[in-house]
BALOBA-1460 file (C-alpha; in Angstrom, 3 decimals):
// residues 275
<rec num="1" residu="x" x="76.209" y="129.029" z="110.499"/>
<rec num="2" residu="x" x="76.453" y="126.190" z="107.422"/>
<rec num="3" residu="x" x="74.764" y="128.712" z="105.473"/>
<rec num="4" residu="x" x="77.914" y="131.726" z="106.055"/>
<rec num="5" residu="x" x="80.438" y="130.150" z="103.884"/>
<rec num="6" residu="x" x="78.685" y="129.327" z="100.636"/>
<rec num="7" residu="x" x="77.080" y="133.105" z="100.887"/>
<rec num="8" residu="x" x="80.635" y="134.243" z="101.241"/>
<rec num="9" residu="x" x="81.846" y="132.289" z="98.496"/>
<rec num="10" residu="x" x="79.282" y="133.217" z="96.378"/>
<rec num="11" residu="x" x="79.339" y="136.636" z="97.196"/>
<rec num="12" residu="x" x="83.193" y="136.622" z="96.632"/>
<rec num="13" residu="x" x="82.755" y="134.819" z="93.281"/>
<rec num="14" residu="x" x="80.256" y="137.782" z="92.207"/>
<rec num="15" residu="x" x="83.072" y="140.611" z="93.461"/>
<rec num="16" residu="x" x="85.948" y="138.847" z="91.559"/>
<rec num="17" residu="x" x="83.790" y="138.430" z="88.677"/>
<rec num="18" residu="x" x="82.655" y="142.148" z="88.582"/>
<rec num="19" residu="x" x="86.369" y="143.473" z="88.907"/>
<rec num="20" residu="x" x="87.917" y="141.302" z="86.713"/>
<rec num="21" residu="x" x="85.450" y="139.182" z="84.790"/>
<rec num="22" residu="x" x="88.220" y="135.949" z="85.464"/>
<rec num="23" residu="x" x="88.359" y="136.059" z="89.230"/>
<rec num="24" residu="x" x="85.445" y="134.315" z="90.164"/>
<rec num="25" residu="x" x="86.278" y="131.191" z="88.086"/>
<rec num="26" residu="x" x="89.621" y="131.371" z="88.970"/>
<rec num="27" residu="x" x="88.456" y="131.291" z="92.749"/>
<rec num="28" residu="x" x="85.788" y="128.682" z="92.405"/>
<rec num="29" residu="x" x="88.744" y="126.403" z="90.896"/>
<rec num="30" residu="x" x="90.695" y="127.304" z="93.471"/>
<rec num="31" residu="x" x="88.557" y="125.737" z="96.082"/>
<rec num="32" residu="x" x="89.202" y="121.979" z="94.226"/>
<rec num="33" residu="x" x="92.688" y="122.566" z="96.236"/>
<rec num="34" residu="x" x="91.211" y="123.346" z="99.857"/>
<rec num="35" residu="x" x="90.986" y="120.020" z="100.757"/>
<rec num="36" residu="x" x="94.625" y="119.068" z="100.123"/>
<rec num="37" residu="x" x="95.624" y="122.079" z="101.677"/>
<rec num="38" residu="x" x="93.661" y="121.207" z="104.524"/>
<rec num="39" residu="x" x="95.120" y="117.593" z="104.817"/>
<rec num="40" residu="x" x="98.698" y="118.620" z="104.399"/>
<rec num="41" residu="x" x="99.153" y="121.574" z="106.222"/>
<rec num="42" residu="x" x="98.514" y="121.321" z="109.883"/>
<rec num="43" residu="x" x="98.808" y="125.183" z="111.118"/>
<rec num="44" residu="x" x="96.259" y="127.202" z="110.410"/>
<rec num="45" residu="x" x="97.840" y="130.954" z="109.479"/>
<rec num="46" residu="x" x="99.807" y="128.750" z="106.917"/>
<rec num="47" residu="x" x="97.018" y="127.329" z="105.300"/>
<rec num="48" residu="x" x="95.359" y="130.216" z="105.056"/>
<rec num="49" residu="x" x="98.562" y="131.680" z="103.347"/>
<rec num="50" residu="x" x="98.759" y="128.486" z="100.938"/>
<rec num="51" residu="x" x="95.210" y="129.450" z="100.303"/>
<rec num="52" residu="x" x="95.727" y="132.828" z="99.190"/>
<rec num="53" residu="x" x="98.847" y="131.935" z="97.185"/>
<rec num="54" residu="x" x="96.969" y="129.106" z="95.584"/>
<rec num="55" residu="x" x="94.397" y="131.700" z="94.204"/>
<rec num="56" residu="x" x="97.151" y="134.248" z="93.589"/>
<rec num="57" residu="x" x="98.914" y="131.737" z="91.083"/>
<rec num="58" residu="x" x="96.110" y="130.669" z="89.138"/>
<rec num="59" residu="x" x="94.671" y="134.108" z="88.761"/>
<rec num="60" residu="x" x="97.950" y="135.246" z="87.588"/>
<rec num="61" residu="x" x="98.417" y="132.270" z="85.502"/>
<rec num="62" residu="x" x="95.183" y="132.673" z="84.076"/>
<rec num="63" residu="x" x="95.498" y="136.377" z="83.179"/>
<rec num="64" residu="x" x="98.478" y="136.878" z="81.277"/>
<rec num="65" residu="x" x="99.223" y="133.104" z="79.857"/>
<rec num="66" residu="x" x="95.515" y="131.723" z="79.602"/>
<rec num="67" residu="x" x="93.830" y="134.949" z="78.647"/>
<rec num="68" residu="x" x="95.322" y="136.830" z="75.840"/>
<rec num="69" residu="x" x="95.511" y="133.994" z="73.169"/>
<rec num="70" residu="x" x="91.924" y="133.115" z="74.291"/>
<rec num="71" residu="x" x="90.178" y="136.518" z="74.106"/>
<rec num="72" residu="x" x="91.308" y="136.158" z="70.397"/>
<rec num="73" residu="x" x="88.842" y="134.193" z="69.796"/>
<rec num="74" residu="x" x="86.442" y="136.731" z="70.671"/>
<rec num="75" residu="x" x="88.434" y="139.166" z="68.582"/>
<rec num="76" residu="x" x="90.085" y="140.869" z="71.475"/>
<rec num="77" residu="x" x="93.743" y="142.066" z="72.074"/>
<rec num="78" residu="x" x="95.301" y="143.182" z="75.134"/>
<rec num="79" residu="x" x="96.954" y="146.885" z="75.078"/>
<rec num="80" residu="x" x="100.435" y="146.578" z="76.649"/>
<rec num="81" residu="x" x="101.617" y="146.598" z="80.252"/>
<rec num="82" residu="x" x="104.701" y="147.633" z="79.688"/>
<rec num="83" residu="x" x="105.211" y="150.750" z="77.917"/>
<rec num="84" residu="x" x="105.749" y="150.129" z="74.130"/>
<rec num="85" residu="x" x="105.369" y="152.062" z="71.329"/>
<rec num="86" residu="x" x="105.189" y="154.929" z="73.598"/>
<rec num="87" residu="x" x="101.601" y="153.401" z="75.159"/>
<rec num="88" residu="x" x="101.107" y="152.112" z="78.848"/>
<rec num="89" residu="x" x="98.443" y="151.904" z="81.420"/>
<rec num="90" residu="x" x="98.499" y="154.567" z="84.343"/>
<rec num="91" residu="x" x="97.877" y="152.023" z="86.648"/>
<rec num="92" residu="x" x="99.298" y="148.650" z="86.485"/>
<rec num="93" residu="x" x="95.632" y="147.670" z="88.162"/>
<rec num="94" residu="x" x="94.294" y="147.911" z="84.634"/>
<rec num="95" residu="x" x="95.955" y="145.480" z="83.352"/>
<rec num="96" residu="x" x="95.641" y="143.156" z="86.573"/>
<rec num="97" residu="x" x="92.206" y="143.152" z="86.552"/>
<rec num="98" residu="x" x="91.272" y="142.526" z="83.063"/>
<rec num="99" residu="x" x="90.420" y="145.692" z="82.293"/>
<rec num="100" residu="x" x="92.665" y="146.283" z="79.045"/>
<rec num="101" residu="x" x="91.316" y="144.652" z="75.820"/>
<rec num="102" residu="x" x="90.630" y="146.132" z="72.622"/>
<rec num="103" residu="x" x="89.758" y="145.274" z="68.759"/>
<rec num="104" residu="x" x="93.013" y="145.050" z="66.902"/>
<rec num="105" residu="x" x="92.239" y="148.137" z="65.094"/>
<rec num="106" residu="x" x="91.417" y="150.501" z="68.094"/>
<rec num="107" residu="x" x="95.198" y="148.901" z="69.429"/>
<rec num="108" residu="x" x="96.624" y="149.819" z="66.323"/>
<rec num="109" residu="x" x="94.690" y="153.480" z="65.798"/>
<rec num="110" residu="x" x="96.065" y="153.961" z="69.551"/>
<rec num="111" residu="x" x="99.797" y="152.865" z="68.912"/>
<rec num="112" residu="x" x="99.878" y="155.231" z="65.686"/>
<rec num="113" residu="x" x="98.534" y="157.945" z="67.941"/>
<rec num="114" residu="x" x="100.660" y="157.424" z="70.345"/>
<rec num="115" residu="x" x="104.058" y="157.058" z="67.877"/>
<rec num="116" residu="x" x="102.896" y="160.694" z="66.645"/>
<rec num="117" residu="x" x="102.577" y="162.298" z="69.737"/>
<rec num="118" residu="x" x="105.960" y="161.154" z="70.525"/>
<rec num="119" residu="x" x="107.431" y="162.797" z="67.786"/>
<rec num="120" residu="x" x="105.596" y="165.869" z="67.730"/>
<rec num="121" residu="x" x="106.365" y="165.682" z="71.761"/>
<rec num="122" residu="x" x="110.018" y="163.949" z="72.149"/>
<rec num="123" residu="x" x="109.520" y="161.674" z="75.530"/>
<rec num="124" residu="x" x="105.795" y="162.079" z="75.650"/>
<rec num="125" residu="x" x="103.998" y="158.667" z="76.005"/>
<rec num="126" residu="x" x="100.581" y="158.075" z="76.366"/>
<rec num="127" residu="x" x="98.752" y="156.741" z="79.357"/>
<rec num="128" residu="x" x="95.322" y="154.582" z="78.459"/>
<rec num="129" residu="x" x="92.813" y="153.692" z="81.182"/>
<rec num="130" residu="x" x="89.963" y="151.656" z="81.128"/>
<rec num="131" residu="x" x="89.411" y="149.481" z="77.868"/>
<rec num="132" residu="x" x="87.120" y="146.060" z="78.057"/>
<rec num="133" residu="x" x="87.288" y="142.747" z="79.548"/>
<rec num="134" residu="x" x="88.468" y="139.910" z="77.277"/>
<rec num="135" residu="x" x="85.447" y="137.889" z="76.776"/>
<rec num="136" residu="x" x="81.793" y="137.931" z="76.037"/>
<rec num="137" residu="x" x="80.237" y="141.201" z="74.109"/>
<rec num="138" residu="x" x="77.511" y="142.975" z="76.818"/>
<rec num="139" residu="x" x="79.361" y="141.829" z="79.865"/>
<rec num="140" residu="x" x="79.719" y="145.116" z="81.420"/>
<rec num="141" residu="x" x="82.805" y="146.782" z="82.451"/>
<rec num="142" residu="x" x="81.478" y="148.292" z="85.270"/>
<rec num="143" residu="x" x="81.451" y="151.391" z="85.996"/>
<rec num="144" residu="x" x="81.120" y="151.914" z="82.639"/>
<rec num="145" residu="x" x="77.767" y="151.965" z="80.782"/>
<rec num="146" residu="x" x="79.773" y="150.852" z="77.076"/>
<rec num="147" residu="x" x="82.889" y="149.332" z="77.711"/>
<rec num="148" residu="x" x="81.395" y="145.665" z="76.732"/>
<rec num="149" residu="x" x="82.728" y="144.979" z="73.429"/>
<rec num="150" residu="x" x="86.423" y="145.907" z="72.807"/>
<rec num="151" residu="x" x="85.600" y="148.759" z="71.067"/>
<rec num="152" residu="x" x="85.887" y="151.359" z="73.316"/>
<rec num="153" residu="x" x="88.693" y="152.898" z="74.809"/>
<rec num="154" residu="x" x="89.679" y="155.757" z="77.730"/>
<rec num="155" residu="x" x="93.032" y="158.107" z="77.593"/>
<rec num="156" residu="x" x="94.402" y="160.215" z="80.697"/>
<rec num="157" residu="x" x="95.025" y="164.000" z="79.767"/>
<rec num="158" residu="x" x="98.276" y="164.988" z="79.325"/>
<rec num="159" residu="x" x="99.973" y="167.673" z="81.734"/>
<rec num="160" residu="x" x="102.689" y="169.972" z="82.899"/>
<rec num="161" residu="x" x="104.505" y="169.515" z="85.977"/>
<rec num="162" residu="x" x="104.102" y="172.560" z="88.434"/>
<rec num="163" residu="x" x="107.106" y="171.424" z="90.309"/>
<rec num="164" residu="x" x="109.448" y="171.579" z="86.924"/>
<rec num="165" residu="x" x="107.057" y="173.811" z="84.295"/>
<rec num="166" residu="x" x="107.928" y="170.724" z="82.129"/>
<rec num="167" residu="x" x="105.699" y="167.858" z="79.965"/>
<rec num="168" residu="x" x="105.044" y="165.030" z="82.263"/>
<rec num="169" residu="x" x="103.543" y="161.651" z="81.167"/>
<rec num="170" residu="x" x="101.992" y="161.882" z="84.948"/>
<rec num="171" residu="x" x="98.438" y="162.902" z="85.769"/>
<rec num="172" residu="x" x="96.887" y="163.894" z="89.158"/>
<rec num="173" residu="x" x="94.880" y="161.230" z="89.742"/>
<rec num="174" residu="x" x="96.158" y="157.466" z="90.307"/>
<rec num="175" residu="x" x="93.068" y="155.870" z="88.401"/>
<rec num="176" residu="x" x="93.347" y="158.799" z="85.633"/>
<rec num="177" residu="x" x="89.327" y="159.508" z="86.405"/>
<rec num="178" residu="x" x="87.857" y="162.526" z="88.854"/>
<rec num="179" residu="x" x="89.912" y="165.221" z="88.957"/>
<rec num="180" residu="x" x="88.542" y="167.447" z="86.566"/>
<rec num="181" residu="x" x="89.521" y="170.230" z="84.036"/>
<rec num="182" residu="x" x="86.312" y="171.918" z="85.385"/>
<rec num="183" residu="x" x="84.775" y="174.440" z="83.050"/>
<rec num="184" residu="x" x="85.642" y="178.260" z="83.363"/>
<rec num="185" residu="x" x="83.525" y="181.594" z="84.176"/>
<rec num="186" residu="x" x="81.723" y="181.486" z="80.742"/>
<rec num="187" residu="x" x="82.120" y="178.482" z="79.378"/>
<rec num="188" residu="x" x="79.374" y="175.400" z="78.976"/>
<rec num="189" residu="x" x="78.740" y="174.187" z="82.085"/>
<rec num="190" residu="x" x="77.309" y="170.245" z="81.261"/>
<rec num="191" residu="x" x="78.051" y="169.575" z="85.373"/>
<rec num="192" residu="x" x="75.711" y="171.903" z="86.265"/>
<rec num="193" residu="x" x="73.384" y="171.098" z="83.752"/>
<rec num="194" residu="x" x="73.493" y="167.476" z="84.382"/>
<rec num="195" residu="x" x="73.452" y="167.658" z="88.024"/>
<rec num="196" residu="x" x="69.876" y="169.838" z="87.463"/>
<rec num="197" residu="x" x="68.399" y="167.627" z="85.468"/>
<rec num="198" residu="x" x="69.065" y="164.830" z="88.857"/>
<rec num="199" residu="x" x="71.722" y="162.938" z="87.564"/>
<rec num="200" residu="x" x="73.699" y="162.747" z="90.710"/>
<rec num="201" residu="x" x="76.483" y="160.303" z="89.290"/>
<rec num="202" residu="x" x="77.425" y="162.462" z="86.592"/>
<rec num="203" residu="x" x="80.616" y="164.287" z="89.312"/>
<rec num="204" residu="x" x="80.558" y="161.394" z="91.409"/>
<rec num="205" residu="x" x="84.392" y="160.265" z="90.642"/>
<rec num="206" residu="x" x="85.438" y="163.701" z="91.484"/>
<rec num="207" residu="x" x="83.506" y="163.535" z="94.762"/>
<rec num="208" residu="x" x="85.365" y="159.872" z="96.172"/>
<rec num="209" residu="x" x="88.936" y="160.742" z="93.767"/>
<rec num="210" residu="x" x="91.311" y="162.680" z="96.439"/>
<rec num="211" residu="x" x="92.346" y="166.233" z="94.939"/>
<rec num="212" residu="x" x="94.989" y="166.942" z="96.949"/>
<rec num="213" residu="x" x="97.193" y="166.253" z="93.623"/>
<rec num="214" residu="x" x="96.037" y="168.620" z="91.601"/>
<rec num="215" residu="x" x="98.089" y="171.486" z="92.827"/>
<rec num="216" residu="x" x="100.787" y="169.879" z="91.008"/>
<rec num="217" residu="x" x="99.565" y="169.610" z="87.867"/>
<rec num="218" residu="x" x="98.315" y="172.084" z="84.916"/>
<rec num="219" residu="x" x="95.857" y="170.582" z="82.174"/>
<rec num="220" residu="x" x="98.479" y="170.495" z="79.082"/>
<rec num="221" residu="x" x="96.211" y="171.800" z="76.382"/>
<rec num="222" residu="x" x="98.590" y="171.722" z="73.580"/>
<rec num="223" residu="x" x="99.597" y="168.092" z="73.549"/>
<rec num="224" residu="x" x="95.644" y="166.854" z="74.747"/>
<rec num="225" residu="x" x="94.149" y="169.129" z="71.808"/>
<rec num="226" residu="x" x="96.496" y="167.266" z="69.524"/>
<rec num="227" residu="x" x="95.808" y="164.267" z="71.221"/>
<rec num="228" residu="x" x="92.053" y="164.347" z="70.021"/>
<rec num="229" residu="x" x="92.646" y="165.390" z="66.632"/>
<rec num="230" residu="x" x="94.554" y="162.481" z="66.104"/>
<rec num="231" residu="x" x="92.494" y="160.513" z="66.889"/>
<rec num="232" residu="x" x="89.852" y="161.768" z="64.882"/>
<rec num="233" residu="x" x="92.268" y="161.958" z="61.877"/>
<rec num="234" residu="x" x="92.264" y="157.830" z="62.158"/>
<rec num="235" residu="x" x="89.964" y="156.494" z="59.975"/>
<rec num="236" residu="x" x="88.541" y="153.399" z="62.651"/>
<rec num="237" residu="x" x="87.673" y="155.948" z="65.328"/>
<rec num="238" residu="x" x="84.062" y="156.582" z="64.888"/>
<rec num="239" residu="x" x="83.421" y="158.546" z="68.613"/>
<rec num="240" residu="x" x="85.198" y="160.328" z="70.613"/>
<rec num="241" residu="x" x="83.700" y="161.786" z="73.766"/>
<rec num="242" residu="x" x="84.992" y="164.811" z="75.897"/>
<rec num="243" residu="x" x="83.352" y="167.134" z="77.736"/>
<rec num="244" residu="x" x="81.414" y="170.116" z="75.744"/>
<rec num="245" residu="x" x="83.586" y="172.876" z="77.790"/>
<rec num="246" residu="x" x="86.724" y="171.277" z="76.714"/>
<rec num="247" residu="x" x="86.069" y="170.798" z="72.989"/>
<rec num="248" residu="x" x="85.299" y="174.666" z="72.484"/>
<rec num="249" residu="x" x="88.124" y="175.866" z="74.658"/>
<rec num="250" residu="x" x="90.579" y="173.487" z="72.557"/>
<rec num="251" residu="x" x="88.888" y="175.106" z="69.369"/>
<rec num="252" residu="x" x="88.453" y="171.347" z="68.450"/>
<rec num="253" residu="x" x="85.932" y="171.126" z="65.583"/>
<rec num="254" residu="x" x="85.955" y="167.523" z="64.715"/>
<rec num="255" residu="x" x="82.286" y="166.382" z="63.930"/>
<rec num="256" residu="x" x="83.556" y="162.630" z="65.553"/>
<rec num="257" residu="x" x="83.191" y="164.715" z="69.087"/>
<rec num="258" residu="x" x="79.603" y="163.957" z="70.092"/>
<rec num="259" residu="x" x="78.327" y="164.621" z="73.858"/>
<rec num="260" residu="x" x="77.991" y="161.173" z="76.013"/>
<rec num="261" residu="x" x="74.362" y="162.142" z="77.947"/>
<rec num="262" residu="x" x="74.252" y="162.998" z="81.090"/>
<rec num="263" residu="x" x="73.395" y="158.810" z="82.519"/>
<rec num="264" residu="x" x="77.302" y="158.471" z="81.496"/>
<rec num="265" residu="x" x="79.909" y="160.575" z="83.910"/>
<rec num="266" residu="x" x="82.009" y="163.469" z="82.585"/>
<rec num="267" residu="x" x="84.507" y="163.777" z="80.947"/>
<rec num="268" residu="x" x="86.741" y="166.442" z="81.360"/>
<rec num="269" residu="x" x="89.197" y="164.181" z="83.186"/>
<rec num="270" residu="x" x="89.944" y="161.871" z="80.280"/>
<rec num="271" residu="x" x="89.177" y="160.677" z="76.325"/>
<rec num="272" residu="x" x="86.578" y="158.420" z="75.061"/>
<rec num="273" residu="x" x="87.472" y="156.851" z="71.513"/>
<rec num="274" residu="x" x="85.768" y="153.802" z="70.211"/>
<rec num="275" residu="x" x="85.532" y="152.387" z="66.700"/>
């Protein structure tokens, strides 16, 4: 029974530290305050709650006051949590959990993007999702096989609300990843191909990611074909990645649009862009 808690804390340390890169620190810090916690406060379900709120704090703390001047250092920036310049994360989470850094010129190439597609599109904004951690080139961002240097950088499709027939800056999925613009009767079919070939990740997302939602929504081609080529017009984007399918039915003829390989996962759910 000794043995339980230092495999839990170690396997908690690895979680944090997967999710968030900070979290395990954070937590092992933490810890240094168990034993006043433990001194001062007699009932248990309250030290447990002191605990947590401990943790809570410093991982808080630690992300958006300790982190953002420091990942400068390693040349990083964080994209905003708030909506500005017409740019904010779908999911708050992304932010929370680290998950939002960039090279200052792939933030700037985005907020230019972003700034035009708001004026071409009055009250469009554009949602990013997953970016890099703040520290350390190679540390993976996982699920992600590239996202390990700040140089990289995912964007939700846009769409049209069924409900209304109008532009909405929402998409169906929560996370912005696995519900698909899935290729048509006669069109390149990469999923298929992929999935052949025995590379059972490839539709995973779209598997686990709920689809109820998508009823709602219609894949704005318009705005997302612009999207891309602005992108591409930006002289730091080296890459972009969407799926094969997509790039022919958008008549998008950029030669920055090169095809990820099936070990990635598709992408006809979001953008790729990376310096």
């Amino acid at each position: 029974m000794k043995l339980v808690k230092p495999i839990l804390i170690v396997l908690l340390f690895c979680l944090l530290t997967v999710l968030t890169q900070i979290g395990g620190l954070v937590y092992i810090i933490s810890i240094s305050f168990h034993k006043w916690v433990n001194k001062t406060i007699k009932n248990k379900y309250y030290r447990q709650l002191t605990i947590f709120a401990i943790f809570v704090f410093l991982y808080c703390f630690s992300t958006f006051v300790v982190v953002p001047p420091l990942a400068r250092l390693w040349g990083r920036v964080p994209l905003p949590i708030a909506e500005t310049n017409h740019l904010r994360p779908l999911n708050q989470l992304t932010c929370l959990f680290n998950r939002n850094y960039v090279r200052p010129q792939l933030k700037q190439a985005t907020y230019t993007v972003a700034s035009e597609i708001n004026k071409r599109y009055p009250g469009s904004t554009l949602n990013y999702l997953d970016a890099s951690f703040p520290f350390i080139n190679g540390f993976p961002l996982m699920p992600h096989l590239s996202h390990n240097d700040g140089k990289k950088l995912d964007l939700a499709f846009f769409y049209i609300d069924n409900k209304t027939g109008l532009r909405t800056d929402k998409a169906p999925s929560p996370i912005g990843y696995g519900i698909s613009e899935k290729p048509r009767t006669g069109e390149i079919n990469t999923t298929q191909t992929c999935l052949i070939k025995g590379y059972w990740q490839y539709s995973f997302l779209t598997q686990i990611v709920p689809q109820g939602n998508k009823v709602n929504f219609t894949f704005d081609s318009v705005r997302t074909k612009d999207l891309v080529n602005l992108f591409a017009a930006q002289n730091a984007i080296n890459k972009i990645f969407i799926e094969p399918h997509l790039k022919t039915r958008l008549k998008i003829t950029t030669p920055k649009i090169r095809f990820h390989g099936c070990r990635a996962v598709r992408h006809d759910d979001h953008i790729h862009v990376q310096l």
